[in-house]
Phi, psi and omega in degrees: 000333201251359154287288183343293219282317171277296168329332192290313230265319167312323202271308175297348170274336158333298218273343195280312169309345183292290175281333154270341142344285163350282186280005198296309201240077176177096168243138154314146184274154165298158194262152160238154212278157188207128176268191174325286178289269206334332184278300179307297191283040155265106147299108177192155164261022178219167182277144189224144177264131194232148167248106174225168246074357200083346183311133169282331182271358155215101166310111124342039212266141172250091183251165203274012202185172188239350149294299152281346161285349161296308198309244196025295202254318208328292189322308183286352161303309187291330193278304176308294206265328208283141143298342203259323216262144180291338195223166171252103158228174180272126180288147171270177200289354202251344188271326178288346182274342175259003194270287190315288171332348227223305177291334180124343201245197182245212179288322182299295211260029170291309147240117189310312212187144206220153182223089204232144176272161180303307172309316191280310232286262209357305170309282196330321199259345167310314171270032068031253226292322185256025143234190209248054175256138162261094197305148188275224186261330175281339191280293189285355124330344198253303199290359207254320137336326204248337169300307161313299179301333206057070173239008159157151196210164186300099207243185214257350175257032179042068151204139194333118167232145180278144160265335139225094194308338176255008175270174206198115178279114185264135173212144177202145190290168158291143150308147196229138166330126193305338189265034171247139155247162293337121164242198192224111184256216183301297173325285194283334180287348160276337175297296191300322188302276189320334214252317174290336164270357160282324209288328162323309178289307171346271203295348180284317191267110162268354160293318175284292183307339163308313184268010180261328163294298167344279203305312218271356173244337183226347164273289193287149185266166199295327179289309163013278208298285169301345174274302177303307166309300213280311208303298204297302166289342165302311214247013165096328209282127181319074172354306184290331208271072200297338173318307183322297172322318198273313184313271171330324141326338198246002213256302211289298181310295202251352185214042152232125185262349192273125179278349182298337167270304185214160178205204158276311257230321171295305204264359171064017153238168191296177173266001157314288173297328166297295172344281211305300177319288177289353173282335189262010162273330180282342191293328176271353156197087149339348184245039168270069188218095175333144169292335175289345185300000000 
Protein backbone atom coordinates (compact mmCIF):
# COMPACT_ATOMS: atom_id res chain seq x y z
CA UNK A 1 0.00 0.00 0.00
CA UNK A 2 2.75 2.49 0.72
CA UNK A 3 4.29 1.89 -3.23
CA UNK A 4 0.59 2.96 -4.00
CA UNK A 5 0.89 5.74 -1.96
CA UNK A 6 4.01 7.10 -3.48
CA UNK A 7 3.13 6.53 -6.70
CA UNK A 8 -0.45 8.82 -6.26
CA UNK A 9 1.85 11.32 -4.54
CA UNK A 10 4.86 11.03 -7.85
CA UNK A 11 1.85 11.11 -10.03
CA UNK A 12 0.41 14.41 -8.45
CA UNK A 13 3.64 16.30 -8.20
CA UNK A 14 3.64 15.16 -12.29
CA UNK A 15 0.86 16.59 -12.56
CA UNK A 16 0.84 19.62 -10.60
CA UNK A 17 4.47 20.83 -12.59
CA UNK A 18 2.28 19.99 -15.47
CA UNK A 19 -0.42 22.05 -14.73
CA UNK A 20 1.36 25.33 -13.49
CA UNK A 21 3.13 25.12 -16.89
CA UNK A 22 0.15 25.28 -18.22
CA UNK A 23 -0.80 27.86 -16.77
CA UNK A 24 2.40 30.09 -16.65
CA UNK A 25 1.31 31.91 -19.36
CA UNK A 26 -1.77 33.71 -18.43
CA UNK A 27 -3.08 34.25 -14.80
CA UNK A 28 -5.86 36.06 -12.98
CA UNK A 29 -5.15 39.04 -10.57
CA UNK A 30 -6.43 38.26 -7.04
CA UNK A 31 -10.02 40.04 -6.44
CA UNK A 32 -10.58 42.97 -4.66
CA UNK A 33 -13.54 44.10 -2.89
CA UNK A 34 -15.99 46.43 -5.20
CA UNK A 35 -19.55 47.80 -4.50
CA UNK A 36 -21.76 48.38 -7.55
CA UNK A 37 -20.52 52.29 -8.81
CA UNK A 38 -16.83 51.42 -7.96
CA UNK A 39 -17.46 48.31 -10.50
CA UNK A 40 -19.32 50.31 -13.07
CA UNK A 41 -16.91 53.53 -12.88
CA UNK A 42 -13.89 51.30 -13.15
CA UNK A 43 -11.32 52.06 -15.90
CA UNK A 44 -8.36 49.64 -16.88
CA UNK A 45 -6.64 47.70 -20.03
CA UNK A 46 -6.19 45.05 -18.01
CA UNK A 47 -8.49 42.66 -16.10
CA UNK A 48 -9.36 43.27 -13.18
CA UNK A 49 -11.29 40.89 -10.71
CA UNK A 50 -13.80 42.24 -8.05
CA UNK A 51 -15.21 40.46 -5.19
CA UNK A 52 -18.65 42.16 -4.24
CA UNK A 53 -18.64 43.76 -1.58
CA UNK A 54 -15.92 41.79 -0.37
CA UNK A 55 -18.20 38.67 -0.51
CA UNK A 56 -16.46 35.32 -1.86
CA UNK A 57 -19.48 34.41 -3.47
CA UNK A 58 -19.84 36.61 -6.24
CA UNK A 59 -17.07 37.28 -8.62
CA UNK A 60 -16.77 40.05 -10.74
CA UNK A 61 -14.75 39.77 -13.65
CA UNK A 62 -13.84 43.01 -15.51
CA UNK A 63 -12.15 42.69 -19.41
CA UNK A 64 -10.41 45.10 -21.19
CA UNK A 65 -12.05 44.01 -24.39
CA UNK A 66 -15.38 41.59 -25.61
CA UNK A 67 -13.00 39.70 -27.33
CA UNK A 68 -11.38 38.72 -24.14
CA UNK A 69 -14.22 37.86 -22.37
CA UNK A 70 -15.50 35.70 -25.00
CA UNK A 71 -12.12 33.68 -25.60
CA UNK A 72 -12.75 33.15 -21.50
CA UNK A 73 -16.64 32.05 -21.38
CA UNK A 74 -18.20 31.43 -25.00
CA UNK A 75 -17.11 27.65 -25.30
CA UNK A 76 -18.47 27.36 -21.71
CA UNK A 77 -21.90 29.27 -22.28
CA UNK A 78 -22.56 27.27 -25.35
CA UNK A 79 -22.41 23.99 -22.83
CA UNK A 80 -24.52 25.45 -20.06
CA UNK A 81 -26.92 27.98 -21.66
CA UNK A 82 -27.41 27.14 -25.56
CA UNK A 83 -30.23 25.78 -27.17
CA UNK A 84 -28.61 24.74 -30.31
CA UNK A 85 -26.53 21.37 -29.28
CA UNK A 86 -28.74 18.06 -29.11
CA UNK A 87 -26.12 16.59 -26.24
CA UNK A 88 -23.70 18.32 -24.11
CA UNK A 89 -20.43 18.36 -25.02
CA UNK A 90 -17.42 20.55 -25.24
CA UNK A 91 -17.25 22.21 -28.91
CA UNK A 92 -14.15 22.44 -30.48
CA UNK A 93 -12.54 25.76 -31.64
CA UNK A 94 -13.97 25.15 -34.94
CA UNK A 95 -17.44 24.10 -33.79
CA UNK A 96 -18.03 26.82 -31.42
CA UNK A 97 -17.21 29.15 -34.22
CA UNK A 98 -19.91 28.01 -36.43
CA UNK A 99 -22.59 27.25 -33.62
CA UNK A 100 -21.75 31.33 -33.02
CA UNK A 101 -22.06 32.16 -36.68
CA UNK A 102 -25.47 30.30 -36.66
CA UNK A 103 -26.84 32.60 -33.87
CA UNK A 104 -25.95 35.72 -35.76
CA UNK A 105 -23.35 36.78 -33.69
CA UNK A 106 -19.62 37.12 -33.74
CA UNK A 107 -16.93 35.82 -30.90
CA UNK A 108 -17.03 39.23 -29.59
CA UNK A 109 -20.82 40.06 -29.32
CA UNK A 110 -22.06 36.15 -28.43
CA UNK A 111 -22.40 37.63 -24.95
CA UNK A 112 -22.38 41.09 -23.80
CA UNK A 113 -21.93 39.61 -20.40
CA UNK A 114 -21.58 36.33 -18.75
CA UNK A 115 -22.87 34.57 -15.74
CA UNK A 116 -21.80 31.11 -14.45
CA UNK A 117 -22.18 29.25 -10.96
CA UNK A 118 -19.42 27.41 -9.26
CA UNK A 119 -21.75 23.84 -9.95
CA UNK A 120 -21.98 24.66 -13.74
CA UNK A 121 -18.16 25.91 -14.53
CA UNK A 122 -17.24 22.52 -12.55
CA UNK A 123 -19.29 20.64 -14.91
CA UNK A 124 -17.82 22.58 -17.99
CA UNK A 125 -14.20 21.59 -16.87
CA UNK A 126 -15.27 17.66 -16.13
CA UNK A 127 -16.22 17.59 -19.53
CA UNK A 128 -13.34 18.91 -20.50
CA UNK A 129 -11.33 17.11 -18.83
CA UNK A 130 -12.92 14.18 -20.49
CA UNK A 131 -12.43 15.01 -24.21
CA UNK A 132 -9.66 15.48 -26.14
CA UNK A 133 -10.51 19.24 -26.48
CA UNK A 134 -7.94 21.86 -25.45
CA UNK A 135 -9.03 24.47 -23.60
CA UNK A 136 -7.29 27.81 -24.24
CA UNK A 137 -5.21 29.92 -22.04
CA UNK A 138 -8.19 32.16 -20.43
CA UNK A 139 -10.59 29.01 -20.32
CA UNK A 140 -7.65 27.26 -18.29
CA UNK A 141 -6.63 30.87 -16.11
CA UNK A 142 -10.64 30.78 -15.21
CA UNK A 143 -9.79 27.11 -13.86
CA UNK A 144 -6.81 27.77 -12.16
CA UNK A 145 -8.54 30.70 -10.51
CA UNK A 146 -11.67 28.98 -8.95
CA UNK A 147 -8.80 26.49 -7.52
CA UNK A 148 -6.57 29.09 -5.99
CA UNK A 149 -9.96 30.53 -4.45
CA UNK A 150 -10.94 27.37 -3.43
CA UNK A 151 -14.31 27.59 -4.93
CA UNK A 152 -13.74 23.89 -6.33
CA UNK A 153 -10.84 21.66 -6.14
CA UNK A 154 -9.27 18.41 -7.97
CA UNK A 155 -10.65 15.69 -5.54
CA UNK A 156 -9.03 12.12 -5.28
CA UNK A 157 -11.51 10.21 -7.63
CA UNK A 158 -9.89 12.72 -10.06
CA UNK A 159 -12.33 14.88 -11.06
CA UNK A 160 -13.48 18.58 -10.69
CA UNK A 161 -15.81 19.15 -7.56
CA UNK A 162 -17.38 22.69 -6.25
CA UNK A 163 -16.48 24.24 -2.76
CA UNK A 164 -19.59 26.83 -3.24
CA UNK A 165 -21.80 25.39 -5.44
CA UNK A 166 -23.78 28.82 -5.53
CA UNK A 167 -21.24 31.40 -5.85
CA UNK A 168 -21.02 32.73 -9.19
CA UNK A 169 -18.57 34.05 -11.68
CA UNK A 170 -19.91 37.59 -13.22
CA UNK A 171 -18.40 38.75 -16.09
CA UNK A 172 -18.62 42.33 -18.01
CA UNK A 173 -16.39 44.29 -20.91
CA UNK A 174 -14.79 47.67 -20.63
CA UNK A 175 -16.23 50.70 -22.73
CA UNK A 176 -15.15 51.11 -26.03
CA UNK A 177 -13.92 53.96 -28.15
CA UNK A 178 -17.26 55.14 -30.35
CA UNK A 179 -15.32 54.33 -33.72
CA UNK A 180 -14.50 50.47 -32.36
CA UNK A 181 -17.26 47.79 -33.65
CA UNK A 182 -18.11 45.95 -31.39
CA UNK A 183 -18.69 48.33 -29.16
CA UNK A 184 -19.64 48.90 -25.45
CA UNK A 185 -20.66 52.25 -24.67
CA UNK A 186 -22.14 53.62 -20.89
CA UNK A 187 -25.75 52.30 -21.57
CA UNK A 188 -24.66 49.23 -22.14
CA UNK A 189 -21.66 48.46 -19.29
CA UNK A 190 -24.49 49.62 -17.36
CA UNK A 191 -27.15 47.56 -18.56
CA UNK A 192 -25.02 44.81 -18.41
CA UNK A 193 -23.32 45.26 -15.24
CA UNK A 194 -27.29 45.36 -13.40
CA UNK A 195 -28.82 42.23 -15.69
CA UNK A 196 -25.65 40.36 -14.56
CA UNK A 197 -25.59 41.36 -11.18
CA UNK A 198 -29.37 39.94 -10.78
CA UNK A 199 -28.25 36.78 -12.01
CA UNK A 200 -25.75 37.15 -8.80
CA UNK A 201 -28.50 37.79 -6.30
CA UNK A 202 -30.30 34.89 -8.02
CA UNK A 203 -27.78 32.48 -7.75
CA UNK A 204 -26.83 33.58 -3.88
CA UNK A 205 -30.36 34.94 -2.31
CA UNK A 206 -32.22 31.64 -1.91
CA UNK A 207 -35.44 33.88 -0.84
CA UNK A 208 -35.23 35.93 -4.23
CA UNK A 209 -34.90 32.97 -6.02
CA UNK A 210 -37.76 31.55 -4.31
CA UNK A 211 -39.92 33.96 -5.11
CA UNK A 212 -38.86 34.29 -8.69
CA UNK A 213 -40.04 30.82 -9.42
CA UNK A 214 -43.37 31.88 -7.32
CA UNK A 215 -43.75 35.03 -10.17
CA UNK A 216 -42.93 33.06 -12.70
CA UNK A 217 -45.53 29.67 -12.11
CA UNK A 218 -48.10 31.88 -10.24
CA UNK A 219 -47.93 35.69 -11.19
CA UNK A 220 -47.07 35.64 -14.79
CA UNK A 221 -49.87 33.86 -17.42
CA UNK A 222 -49.12 31.25 -19.64
CA UNK A 223 -48.89 33.49 -22.79
CA UNK A 224 -46.45 35.31 -20.15
CA UNK A 225 -44.60 32.53 -19.98
CA UNK A 226 -44.23 31.87 -23.67
CA UNK A 227 -43.53 35.32 -25.07
CA UNK A 228 -40.31 35.02 -22.64
CA UNK A 229 -39.50 31.42 -23.75
CA UNK A 230 -39.55 32.59 -27.40
CA UNK A 231 -37.71 35.73 -26.50
CA UNK A 232 -35.24 33.88 -24.58
CA UNK A 233 -34.94 31.11 -27.27
CA UNK A 234 -34.29 33.54 -29.93
CA UNK A 235 -31.50 34.98 -28.00
CA UNK A 236 -29.55 31.06 -27.79
CA UNK A 237 -31.24 30.16 -24.56
CA UNK A 238 -32.32 26.79 -23.90
CA UNK A 239 -35.97 26.78 -23.94
CA UNK A 240 -36.28 23.23 -21.83
CA UNK A 241 -34.18 24.75 -19.08
CA UNK A 242 -37.21 26.29 -16.91
CA UNK A 243 -34.19 27.53 -14.26
CA UNK A 244 -32.86 29.08 -17.12
CA UNK A 245 -36.23 30.55 -18.28
CA UNK A 246 -36.87 31.79 -14.80
CA UNK A 247 -33.21 33.36 -14.31
CA UNK A 248 -32.98 35.12 -17.19
CA UNK A 249 -36.57 36.47 -16.65
CA UNK A 250 -36.27 38.34 -13.62
CA UNK A 251 -32.92 39.73 -15.72
CA UNK A 252 -34.49 40.77 -18.58
CA UNK A 253 -37.83 41.98 -16.74
CA UNK A 254 -36.31 44.05 -14.08
CA UNK A 255 -32.66 44.89 -14.78
CA UNK A 256 -32.34 45.53 -18.32
CA UNK A 257 -33.11 49.21 -18.97
CA UNK A 258 -31.57 49.59 -22.50
CA UNK A 259 -33.85 48.81 -25.12
CA UNK A 260 -31.26 47.66 -27.45
CA UNK A 261 -31.48 44.51 -25.19
CA UNK A 262 -34.55 44.35 -24.26
CA UNK A 263 -38.01 46.01 -24.79
CA UNK A 264 -42.13 44.93 -25.10
CA UNK A 265 -41.81 45.00 -28.29
CA UNK A 266 -38.55 42.51 -28.64
CA UNK A 267 -40.42 40.16 -25.97
CA UNK A 268 -44.04 40.42 -27.86
CA UNK A 269 -45.93 41.98 -25.07
CA UNK A 270 -47.52 44.98 -24.88
CA UNK A 271 -45.69 47.75 -22.81
CA UNK A 272 -48.58 47.91 -20.59
CA UNK A 273 -48.38 44.20 -19.62
CA UNK A 274 -44.22 44.85 -18.91
CA UNK A 275 -45.35 47.66 -16.59
CA UNK A 276 -47.91 45.79 -14.86
CA UNK A 277 -45.41 42.87 -14.50
CA UNK A 278 -43.03 44.84 -12.94
CA UNK A 279 -44.85 46.61 -10.75
CA UNK A 280 -45.94 43.40 -9.26
CA UNK A 281 -42.78 42.23 -8.92
CA UNK A 282 -41.62 44.92 -6.90
CA UNK A 283 -44.75 44.76 -5.09
CA UNK A 284 -44.17 41.00 -3.98
CA UNK A 285 -40.42 41.67 -3.12
CA UNK A 286 -39.62 45.59 -2.63
CA UNK A 287 -36.04 45.26 -2.16
CA UNK A 288 -35.94 44.14 -6.27
CA UNK A 289 -34.94 47.21 -7.56
CA UNK A 290 -32.15 47.38 -10.20
CA UNK A 291 -29.29 50.40 -9.00
CA UNK A 292 -30.08 51.78 -12.59
CA UNK A 293 -33.99 52.08 -11.77
Amino acid sequence: MIYQRNLILIGWLLLSTFVWAEYASYVLPAPIPGEYETILYNKTNKVTVFAYQGRKDITVIDFPSLAEQGSMFNRAVVLIESSGSKKKKILTDTELADHIQKTGRTAETFAYGNNLTIKELVMFFNYADNSDIQLNNNELALRRYLIDRHLMRFNQQSFYESIVPSAIILSISQITPEDVYPGVDFAARSTVLSHEMSHGEYSTNKKYREFCHKFWKDIMTEPQRAAFRKFLSKNDYNPKNENLMVNETQAYLMYTPDERAFSPEKVGLSAQEIATLRQKFIAGFPNARPPTF
